[in-house]
CHARMM-style PDB file with segment names, atoms N, HN, CA, C and O in Angstrom:
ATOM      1  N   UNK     1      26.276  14.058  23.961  1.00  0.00      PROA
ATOM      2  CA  UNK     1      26.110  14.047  22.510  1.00  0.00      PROA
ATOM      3  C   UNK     1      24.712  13.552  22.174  1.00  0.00      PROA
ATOM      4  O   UNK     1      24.073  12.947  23.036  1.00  0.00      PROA
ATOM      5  N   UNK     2      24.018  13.859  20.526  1.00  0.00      PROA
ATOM      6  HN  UNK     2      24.537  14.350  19.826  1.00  0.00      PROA
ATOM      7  CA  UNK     2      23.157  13.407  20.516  1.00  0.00      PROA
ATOM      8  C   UNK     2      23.159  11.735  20.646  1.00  0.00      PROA
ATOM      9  O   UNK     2      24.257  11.183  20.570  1.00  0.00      PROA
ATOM     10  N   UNK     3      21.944  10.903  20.843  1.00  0.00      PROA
ATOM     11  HN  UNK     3      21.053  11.352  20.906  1.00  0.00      PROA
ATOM     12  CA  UNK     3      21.564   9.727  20.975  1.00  0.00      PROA
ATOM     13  C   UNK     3      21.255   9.462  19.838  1.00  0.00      PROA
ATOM     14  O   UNK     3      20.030   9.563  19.781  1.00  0.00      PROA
ATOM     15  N   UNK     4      21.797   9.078  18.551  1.00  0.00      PROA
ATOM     16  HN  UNK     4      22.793   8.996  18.597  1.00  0.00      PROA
ATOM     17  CA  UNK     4      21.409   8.650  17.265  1.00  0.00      PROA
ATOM     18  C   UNK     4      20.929   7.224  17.430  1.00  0.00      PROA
ATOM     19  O   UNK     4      21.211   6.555  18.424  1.00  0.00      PROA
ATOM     20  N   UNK     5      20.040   6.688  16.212  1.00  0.00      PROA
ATOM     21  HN  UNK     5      19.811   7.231  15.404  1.00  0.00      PROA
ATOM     22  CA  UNK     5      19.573   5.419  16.442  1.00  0.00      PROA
ATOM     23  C   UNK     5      20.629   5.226  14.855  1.00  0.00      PROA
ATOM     24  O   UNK     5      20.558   5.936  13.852  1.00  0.00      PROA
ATOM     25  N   UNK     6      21.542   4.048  15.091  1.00  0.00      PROA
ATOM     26  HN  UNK     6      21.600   3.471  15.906  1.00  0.00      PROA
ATOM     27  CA  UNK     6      21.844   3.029  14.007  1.00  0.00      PROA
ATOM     28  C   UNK     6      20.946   3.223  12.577  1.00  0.00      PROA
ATOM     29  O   UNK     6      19.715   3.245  12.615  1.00  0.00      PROA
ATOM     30  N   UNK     7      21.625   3.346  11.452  1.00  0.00      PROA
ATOM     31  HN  UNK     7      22.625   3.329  11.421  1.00  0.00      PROA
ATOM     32  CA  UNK     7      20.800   3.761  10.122  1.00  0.00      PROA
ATOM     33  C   UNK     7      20.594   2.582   9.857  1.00  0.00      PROA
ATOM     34  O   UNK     7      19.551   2.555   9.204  1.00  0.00      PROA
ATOM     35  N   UNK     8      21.177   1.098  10.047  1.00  0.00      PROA
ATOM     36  HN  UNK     8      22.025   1.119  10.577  1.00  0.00      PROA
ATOM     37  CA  UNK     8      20.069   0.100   9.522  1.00  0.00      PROA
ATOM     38  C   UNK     8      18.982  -0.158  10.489  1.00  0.00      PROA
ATOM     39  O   UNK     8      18.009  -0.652   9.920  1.00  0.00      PROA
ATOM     40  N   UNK     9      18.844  -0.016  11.571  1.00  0.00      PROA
ATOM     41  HN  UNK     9      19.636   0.385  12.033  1.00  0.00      PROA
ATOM     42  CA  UNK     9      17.596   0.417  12.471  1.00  0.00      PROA
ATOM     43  C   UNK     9      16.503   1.267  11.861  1.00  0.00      PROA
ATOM     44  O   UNK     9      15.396   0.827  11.552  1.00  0.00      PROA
ATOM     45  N   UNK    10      16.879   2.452  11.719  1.00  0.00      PROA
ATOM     46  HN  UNK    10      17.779   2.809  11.969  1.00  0.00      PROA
ATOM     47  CA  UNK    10      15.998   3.236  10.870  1.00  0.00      PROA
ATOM     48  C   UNK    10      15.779   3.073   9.301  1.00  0.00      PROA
ATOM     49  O   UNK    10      14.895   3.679   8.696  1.00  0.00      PROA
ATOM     50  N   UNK    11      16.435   2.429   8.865  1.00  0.00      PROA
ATOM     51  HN  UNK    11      17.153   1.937   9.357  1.00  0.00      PROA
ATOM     52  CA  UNK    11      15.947   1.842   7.704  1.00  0.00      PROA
ATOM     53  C   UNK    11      15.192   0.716   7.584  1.00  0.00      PROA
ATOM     54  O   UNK    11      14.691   0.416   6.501  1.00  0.00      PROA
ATOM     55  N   UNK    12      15.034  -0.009   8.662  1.00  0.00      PROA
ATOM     56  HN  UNK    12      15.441   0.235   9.543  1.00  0.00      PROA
ATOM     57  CA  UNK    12      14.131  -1.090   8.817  1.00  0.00      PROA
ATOM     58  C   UNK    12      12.958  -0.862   9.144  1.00  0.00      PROA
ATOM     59  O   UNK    12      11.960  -1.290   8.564  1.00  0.00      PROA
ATOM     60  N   UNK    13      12.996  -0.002  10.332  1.00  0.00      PROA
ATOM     61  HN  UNK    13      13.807   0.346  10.804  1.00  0.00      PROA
ATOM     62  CA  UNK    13      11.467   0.950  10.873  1.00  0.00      PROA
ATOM     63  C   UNK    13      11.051   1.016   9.504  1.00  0.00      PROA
ATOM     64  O   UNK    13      10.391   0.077   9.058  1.00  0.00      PROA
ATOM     65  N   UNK    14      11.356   2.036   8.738  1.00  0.00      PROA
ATOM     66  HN  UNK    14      11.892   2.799   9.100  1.00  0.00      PROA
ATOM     67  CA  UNK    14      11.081   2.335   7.161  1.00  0.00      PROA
ATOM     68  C   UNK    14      10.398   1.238   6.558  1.00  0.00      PROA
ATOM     69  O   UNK    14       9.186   1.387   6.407  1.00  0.00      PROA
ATOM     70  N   UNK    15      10.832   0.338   6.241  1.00  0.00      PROA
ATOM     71  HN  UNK    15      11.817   0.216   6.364  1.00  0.00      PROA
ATOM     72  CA  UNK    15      10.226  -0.859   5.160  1.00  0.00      PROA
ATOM     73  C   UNK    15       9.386  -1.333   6.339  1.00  0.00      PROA
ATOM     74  O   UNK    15       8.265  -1.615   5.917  1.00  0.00      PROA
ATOM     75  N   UNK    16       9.494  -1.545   7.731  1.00  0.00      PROA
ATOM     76  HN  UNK    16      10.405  -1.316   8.074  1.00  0.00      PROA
ATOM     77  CA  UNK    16       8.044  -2.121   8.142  1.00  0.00      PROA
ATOM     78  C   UNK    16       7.031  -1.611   8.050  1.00  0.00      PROA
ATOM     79  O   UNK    16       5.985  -2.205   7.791  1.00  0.00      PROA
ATOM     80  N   UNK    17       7.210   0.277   8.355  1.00  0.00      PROA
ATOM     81  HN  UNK    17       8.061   0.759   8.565  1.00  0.00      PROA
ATOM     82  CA  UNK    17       6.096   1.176   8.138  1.00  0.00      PROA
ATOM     83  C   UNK    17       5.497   0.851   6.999  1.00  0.00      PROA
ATOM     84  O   UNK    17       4.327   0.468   7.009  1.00  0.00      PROA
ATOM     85  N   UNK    18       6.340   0.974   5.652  1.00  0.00      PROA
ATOM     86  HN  UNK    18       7.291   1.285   5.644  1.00  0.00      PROA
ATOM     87  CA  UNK    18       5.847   1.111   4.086  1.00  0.00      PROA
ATOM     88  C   UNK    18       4.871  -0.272   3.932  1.00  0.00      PROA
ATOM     89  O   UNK    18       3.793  -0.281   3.339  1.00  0.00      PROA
ATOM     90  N   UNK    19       5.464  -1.370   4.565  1.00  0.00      PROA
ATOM     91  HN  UNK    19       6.340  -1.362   5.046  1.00  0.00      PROA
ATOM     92  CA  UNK    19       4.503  -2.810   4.283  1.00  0.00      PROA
ATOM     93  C   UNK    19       3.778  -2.514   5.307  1.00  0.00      PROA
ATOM     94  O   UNK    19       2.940  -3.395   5.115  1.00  0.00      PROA
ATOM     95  N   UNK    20       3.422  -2.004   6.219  1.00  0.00      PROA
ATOM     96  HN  UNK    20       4.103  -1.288   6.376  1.00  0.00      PROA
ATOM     97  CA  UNK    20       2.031  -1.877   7.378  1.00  0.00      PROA
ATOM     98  C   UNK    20       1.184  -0.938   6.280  1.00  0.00      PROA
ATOM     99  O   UNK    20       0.048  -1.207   5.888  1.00  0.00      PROA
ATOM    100  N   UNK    21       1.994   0.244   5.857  1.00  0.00      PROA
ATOM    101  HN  UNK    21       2.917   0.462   6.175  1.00  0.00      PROA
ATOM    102  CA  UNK    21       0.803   1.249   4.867  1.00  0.00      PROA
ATOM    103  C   UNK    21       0.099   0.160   3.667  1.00  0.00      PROA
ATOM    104  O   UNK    21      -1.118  -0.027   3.691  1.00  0.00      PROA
ATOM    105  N   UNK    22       1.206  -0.713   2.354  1.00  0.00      PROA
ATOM    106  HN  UNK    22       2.194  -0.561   2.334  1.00  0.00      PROA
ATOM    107  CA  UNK    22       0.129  -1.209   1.616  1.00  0.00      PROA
ATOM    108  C   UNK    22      -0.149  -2.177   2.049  1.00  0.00      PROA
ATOM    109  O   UNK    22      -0.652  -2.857   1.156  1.00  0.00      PROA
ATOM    110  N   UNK    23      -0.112  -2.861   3.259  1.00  0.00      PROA
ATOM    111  HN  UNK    23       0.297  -2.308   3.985  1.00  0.00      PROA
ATOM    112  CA  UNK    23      -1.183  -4.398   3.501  1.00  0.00      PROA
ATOM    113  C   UNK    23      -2.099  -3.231   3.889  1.00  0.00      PROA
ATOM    114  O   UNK    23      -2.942  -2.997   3.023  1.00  0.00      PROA
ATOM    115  N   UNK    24      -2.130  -2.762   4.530  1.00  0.00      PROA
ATOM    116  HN  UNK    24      -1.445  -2.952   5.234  1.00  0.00      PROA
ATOM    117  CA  UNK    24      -3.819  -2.235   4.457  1.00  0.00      PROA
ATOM    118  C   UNK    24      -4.217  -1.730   3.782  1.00  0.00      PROA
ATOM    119  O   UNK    24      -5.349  -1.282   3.964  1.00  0.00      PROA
ATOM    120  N   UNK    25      -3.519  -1.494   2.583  1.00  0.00      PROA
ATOM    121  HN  UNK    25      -2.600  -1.858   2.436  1.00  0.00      PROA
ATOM    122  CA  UNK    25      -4.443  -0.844   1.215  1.00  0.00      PROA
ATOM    123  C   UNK    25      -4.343  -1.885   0.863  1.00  0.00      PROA
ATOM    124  O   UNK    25      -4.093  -1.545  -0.293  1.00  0.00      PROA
ATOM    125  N   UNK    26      -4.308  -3.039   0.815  1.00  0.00      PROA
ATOM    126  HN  UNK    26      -4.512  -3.314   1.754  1.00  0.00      PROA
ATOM    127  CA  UNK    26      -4.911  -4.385   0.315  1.00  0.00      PROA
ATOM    128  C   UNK    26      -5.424  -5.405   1.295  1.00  0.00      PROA
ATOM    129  O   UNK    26      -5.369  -6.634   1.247  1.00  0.00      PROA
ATOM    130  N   UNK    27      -5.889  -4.668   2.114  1.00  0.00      PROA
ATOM    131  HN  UNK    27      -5.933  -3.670   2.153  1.00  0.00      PROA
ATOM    132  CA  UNK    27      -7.147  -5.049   3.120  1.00  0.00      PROA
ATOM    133  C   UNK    27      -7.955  -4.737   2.792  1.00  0.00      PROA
ATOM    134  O   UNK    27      -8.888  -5.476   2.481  1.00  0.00      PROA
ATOM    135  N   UNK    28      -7.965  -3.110   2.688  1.00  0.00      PROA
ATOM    136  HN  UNK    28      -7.207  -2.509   2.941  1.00  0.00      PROA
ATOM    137  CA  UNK    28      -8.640  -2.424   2.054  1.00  0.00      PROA
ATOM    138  C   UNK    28      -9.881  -2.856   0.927  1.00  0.00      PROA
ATOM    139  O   UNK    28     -11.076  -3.147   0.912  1.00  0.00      PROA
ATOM    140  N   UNK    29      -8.696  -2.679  -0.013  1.00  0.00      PROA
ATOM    141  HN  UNK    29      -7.724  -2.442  -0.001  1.00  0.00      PROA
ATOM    142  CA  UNK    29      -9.069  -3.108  -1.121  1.00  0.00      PROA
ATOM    143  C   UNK    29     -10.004  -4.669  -1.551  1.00  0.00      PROA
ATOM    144  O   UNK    29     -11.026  -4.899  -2.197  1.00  0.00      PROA
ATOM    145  N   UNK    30      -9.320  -5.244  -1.032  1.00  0.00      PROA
ATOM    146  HN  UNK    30      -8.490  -5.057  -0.507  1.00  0.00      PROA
ATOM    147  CA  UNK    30     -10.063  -6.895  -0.687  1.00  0.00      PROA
ATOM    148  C   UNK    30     -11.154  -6.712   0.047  1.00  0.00      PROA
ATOM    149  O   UNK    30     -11.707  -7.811   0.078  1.00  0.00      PROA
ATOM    150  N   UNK    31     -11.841  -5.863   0.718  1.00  0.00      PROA
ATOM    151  HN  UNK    31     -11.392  -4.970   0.693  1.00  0.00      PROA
ATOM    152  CA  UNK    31     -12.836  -6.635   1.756  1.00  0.00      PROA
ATOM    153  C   UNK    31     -14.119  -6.645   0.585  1.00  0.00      PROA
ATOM    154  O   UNK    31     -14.344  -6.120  -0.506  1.00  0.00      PROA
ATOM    155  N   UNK    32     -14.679  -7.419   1.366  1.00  0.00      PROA
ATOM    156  HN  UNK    32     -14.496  -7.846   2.252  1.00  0.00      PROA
ATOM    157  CA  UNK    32     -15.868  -7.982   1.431  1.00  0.00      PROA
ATOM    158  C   UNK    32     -16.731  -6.364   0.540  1.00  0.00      PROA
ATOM    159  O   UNK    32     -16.305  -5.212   0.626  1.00  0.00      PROA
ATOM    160  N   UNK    33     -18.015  -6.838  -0.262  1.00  0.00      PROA
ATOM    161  HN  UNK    33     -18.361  -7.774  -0.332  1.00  0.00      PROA
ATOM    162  CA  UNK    33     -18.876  -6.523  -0.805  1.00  0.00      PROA
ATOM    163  C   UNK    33     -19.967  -5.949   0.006  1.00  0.00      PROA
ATOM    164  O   UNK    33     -21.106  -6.128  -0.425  1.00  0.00      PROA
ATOM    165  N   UNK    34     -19.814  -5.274   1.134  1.00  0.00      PROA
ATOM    166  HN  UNK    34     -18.888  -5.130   1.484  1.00  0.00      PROA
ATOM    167  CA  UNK    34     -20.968  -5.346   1.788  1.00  0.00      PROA
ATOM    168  C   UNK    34     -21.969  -4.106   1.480  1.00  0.00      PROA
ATOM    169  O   UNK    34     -23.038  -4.106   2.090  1.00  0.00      PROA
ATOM    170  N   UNK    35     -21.635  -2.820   0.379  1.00  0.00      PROA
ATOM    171  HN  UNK    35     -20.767  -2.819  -0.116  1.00  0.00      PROA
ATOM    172  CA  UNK    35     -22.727  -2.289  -0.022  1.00  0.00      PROA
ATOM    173  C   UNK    35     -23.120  -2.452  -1.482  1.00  0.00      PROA
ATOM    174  O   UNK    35     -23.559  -1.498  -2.124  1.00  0.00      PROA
ATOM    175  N   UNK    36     -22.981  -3.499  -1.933  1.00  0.00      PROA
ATOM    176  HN  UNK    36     -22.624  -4.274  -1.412  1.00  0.00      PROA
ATOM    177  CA  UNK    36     -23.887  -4.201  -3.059  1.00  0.00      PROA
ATOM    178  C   UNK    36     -23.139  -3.619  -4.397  1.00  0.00      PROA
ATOM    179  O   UNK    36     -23.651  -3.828  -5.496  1.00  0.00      PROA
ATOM    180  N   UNK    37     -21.964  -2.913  -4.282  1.00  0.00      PROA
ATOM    181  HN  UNK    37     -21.548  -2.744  -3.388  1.00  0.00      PROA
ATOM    182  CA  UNK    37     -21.721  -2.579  -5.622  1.00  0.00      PROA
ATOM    183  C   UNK    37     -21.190  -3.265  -6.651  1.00  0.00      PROA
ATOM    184  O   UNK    37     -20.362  -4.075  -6.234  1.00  0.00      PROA
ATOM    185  N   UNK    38     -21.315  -3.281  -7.793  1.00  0.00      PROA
ATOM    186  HN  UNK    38     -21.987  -2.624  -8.132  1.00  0.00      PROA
ATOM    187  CA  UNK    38     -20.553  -4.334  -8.920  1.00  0.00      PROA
ATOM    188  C   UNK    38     -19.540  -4.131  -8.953  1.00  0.00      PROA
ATOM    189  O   UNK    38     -19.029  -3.012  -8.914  1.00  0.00      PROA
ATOM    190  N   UNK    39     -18.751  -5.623  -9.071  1.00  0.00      PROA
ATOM    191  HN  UNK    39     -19.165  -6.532  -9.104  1.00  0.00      PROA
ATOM    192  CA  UNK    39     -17.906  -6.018  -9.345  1.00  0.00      PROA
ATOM    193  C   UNK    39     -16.773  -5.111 -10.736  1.00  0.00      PROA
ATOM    194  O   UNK    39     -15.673  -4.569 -10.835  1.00  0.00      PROA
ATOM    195  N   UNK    40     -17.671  -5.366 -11.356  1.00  0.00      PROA
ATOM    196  HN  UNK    40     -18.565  -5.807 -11.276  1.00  0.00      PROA
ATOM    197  CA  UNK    40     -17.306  -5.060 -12.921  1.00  0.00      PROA
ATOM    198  C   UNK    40     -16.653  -3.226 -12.984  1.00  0.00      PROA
ATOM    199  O   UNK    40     -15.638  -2.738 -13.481  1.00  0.00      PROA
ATOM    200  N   UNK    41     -17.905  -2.590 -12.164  1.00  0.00      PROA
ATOM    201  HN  UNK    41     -18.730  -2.986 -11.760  1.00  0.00      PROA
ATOM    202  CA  UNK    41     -17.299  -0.968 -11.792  1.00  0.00      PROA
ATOM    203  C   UNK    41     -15.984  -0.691 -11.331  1.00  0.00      PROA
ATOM    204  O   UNK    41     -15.234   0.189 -11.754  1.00  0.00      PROA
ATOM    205  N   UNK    42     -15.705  -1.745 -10.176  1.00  0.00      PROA
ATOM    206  HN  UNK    42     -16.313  -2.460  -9.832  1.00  0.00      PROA
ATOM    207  CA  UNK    42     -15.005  -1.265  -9.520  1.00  0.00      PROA
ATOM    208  C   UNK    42     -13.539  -1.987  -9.783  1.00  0.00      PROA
ATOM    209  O   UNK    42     -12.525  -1.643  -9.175  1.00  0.00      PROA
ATOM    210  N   UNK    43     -13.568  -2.860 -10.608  1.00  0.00      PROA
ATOM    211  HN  UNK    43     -14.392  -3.139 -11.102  1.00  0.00      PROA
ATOM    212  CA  UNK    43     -12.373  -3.344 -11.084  1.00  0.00      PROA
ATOM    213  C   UNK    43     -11.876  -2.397 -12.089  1.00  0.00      PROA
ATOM    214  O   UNK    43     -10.688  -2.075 -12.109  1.00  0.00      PROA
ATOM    215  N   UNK    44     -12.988  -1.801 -13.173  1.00  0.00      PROA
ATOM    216  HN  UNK    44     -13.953  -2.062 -13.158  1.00  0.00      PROA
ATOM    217  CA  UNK    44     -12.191  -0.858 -14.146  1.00  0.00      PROA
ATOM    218  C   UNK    44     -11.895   0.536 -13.185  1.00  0.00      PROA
ATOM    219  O   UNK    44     -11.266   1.372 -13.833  1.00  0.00      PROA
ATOM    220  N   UNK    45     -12.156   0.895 -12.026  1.00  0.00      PROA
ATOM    221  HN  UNK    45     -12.667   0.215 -11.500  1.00  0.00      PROA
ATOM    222  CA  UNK    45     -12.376   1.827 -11.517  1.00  0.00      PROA
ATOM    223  C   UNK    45     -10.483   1.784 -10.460  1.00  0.00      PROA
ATOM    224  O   UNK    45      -9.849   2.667  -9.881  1.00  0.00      PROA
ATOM    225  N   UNK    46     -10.286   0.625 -10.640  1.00  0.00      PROA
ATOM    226  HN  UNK    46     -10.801  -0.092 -11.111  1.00  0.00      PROA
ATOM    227  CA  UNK    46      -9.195   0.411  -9.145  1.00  0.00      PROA
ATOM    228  C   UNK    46      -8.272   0.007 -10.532  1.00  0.00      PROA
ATOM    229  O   UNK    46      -7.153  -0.309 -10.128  1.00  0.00      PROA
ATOM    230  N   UNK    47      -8.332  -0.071 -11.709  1.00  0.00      PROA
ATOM    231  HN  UNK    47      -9.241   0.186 -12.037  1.00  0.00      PROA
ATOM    232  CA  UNK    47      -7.360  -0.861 -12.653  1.00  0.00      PROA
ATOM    233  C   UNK    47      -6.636   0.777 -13.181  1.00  0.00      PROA
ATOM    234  O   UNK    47      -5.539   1.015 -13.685  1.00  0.00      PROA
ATOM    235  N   UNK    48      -7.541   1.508 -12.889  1.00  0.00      PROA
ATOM    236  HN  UNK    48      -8.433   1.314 -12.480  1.00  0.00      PROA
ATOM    237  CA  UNK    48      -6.967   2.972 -13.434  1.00  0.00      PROA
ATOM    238  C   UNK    48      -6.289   3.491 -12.503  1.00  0.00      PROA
ATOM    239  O   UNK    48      -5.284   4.137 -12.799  1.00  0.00      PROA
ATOM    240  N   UNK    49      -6.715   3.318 -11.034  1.00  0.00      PROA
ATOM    241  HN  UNK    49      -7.532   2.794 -10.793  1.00  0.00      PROA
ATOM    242  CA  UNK    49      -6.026   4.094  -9.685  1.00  0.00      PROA
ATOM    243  C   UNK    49      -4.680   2.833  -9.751  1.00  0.00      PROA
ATOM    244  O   UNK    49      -3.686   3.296 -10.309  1.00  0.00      PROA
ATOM    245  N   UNK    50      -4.595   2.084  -9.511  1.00  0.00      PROA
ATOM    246  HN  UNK    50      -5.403   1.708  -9.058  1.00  0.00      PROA
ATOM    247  CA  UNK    50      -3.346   1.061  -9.745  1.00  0.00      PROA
ATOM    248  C   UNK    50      -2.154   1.155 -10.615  1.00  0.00      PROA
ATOM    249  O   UNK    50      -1.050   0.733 -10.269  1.00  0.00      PROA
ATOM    250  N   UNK    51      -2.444   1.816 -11.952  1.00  0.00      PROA
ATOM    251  HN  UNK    51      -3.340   2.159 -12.233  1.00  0.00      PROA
ATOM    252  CA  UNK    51      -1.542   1.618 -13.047  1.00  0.00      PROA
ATOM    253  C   UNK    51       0.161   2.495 -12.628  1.00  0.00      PROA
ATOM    254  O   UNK    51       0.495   3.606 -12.214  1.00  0.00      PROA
ATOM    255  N   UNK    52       0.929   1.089 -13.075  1.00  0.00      PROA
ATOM    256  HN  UNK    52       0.658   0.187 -13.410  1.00  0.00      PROA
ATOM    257  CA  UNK    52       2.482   1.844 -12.223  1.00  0.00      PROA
ATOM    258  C   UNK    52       2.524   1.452 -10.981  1.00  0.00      PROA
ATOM    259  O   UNK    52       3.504   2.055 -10.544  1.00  0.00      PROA
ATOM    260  N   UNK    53       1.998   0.698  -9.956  1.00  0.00      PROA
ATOM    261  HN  UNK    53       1.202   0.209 -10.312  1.00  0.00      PROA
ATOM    262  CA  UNK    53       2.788  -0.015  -8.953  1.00  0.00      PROA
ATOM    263  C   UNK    53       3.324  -1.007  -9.145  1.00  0.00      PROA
ATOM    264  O   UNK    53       2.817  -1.658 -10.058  1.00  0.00      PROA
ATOM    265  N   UNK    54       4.396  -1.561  -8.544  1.00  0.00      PROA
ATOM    266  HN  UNK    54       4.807  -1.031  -7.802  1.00  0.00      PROA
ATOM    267  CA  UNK    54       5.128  -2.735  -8.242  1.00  0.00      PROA
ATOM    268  C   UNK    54       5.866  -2.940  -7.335  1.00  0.00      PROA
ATOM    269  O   UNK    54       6.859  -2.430  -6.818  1.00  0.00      PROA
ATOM    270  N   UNK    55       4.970  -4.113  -7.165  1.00  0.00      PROA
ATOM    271  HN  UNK    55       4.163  -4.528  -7.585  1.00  0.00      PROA
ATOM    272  CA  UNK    55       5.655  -4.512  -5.351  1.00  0.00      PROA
ATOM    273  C   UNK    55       4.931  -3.412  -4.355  1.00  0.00      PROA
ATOM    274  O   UNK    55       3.793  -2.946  -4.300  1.00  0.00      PROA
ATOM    275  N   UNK    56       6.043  -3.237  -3.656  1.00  0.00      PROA
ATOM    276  HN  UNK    56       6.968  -3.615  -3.701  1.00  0.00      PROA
ATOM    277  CA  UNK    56       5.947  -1.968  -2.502  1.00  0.00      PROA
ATOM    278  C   UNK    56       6.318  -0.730  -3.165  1.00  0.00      PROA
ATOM    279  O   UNK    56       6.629   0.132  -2.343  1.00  0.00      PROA
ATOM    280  N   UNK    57       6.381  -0.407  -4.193  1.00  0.00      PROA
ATOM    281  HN  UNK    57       6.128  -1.108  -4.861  1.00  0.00      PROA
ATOM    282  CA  UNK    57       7.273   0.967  -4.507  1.00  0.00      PROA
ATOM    283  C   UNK    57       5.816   1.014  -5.496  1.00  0.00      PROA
ATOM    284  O   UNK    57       4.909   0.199  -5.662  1.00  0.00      PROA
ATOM    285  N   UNK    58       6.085   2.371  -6.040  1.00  0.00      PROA
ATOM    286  HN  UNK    58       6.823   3.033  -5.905  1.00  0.00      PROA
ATOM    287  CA  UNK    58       4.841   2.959  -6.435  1.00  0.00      PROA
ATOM    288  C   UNK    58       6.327   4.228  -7.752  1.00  0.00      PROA
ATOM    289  O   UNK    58       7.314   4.956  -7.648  1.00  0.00      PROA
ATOM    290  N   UNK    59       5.429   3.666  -8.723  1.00  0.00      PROA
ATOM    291  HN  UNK    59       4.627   3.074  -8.808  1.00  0.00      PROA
ATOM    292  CA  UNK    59       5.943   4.041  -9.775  1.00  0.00      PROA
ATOM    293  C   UNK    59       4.705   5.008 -10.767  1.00  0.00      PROA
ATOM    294  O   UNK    59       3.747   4.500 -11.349  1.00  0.00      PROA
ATOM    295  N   UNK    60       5.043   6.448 -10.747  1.00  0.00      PROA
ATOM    296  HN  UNK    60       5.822   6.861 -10.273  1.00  0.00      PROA
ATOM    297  CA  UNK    60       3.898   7.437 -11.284  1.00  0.00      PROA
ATOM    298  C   UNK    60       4.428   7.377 -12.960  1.00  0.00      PROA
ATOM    299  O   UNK    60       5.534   7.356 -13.499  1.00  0.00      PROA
ATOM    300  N   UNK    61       3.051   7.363 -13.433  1.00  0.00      PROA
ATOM    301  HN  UNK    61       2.152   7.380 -12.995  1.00  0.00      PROA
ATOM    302  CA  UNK    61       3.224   7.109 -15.019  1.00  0.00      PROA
ATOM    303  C   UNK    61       1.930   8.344 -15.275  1.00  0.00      PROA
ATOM    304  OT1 UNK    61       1.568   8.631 -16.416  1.00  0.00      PROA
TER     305      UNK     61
END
């Protein structure tokens, strides 16, 4: 028969994947300044790409 893996197994894989994807879009996002751009740009610039998340889930508006 097939070899199924346990669905709370694979539902866990799931939420570790989803928190490995946004900590690094907020690695990302956080690093360091290192090609000189302003501050000020890129906050109104990431406040528009942002609008409608919460938490881990991503809510399209």
């Amino acid at each position: 028969m097939w070899d199924r893996e346990d669905s709370q197994e694979v539902g866990l894989e799931a939420a570790i994947l989803e928190r490995v994807r946004n900590s690094s879009l907020v690695e990302w996002f956080c690093a360091d300044n290192v090609v000189g751009l302003k501050y000020t740009a890129e906050a109104a610039a990431v406040n528009n790409f942002f609008v409608g998340w919460v938490g881990e889930r991503r809510a399209l508006l």
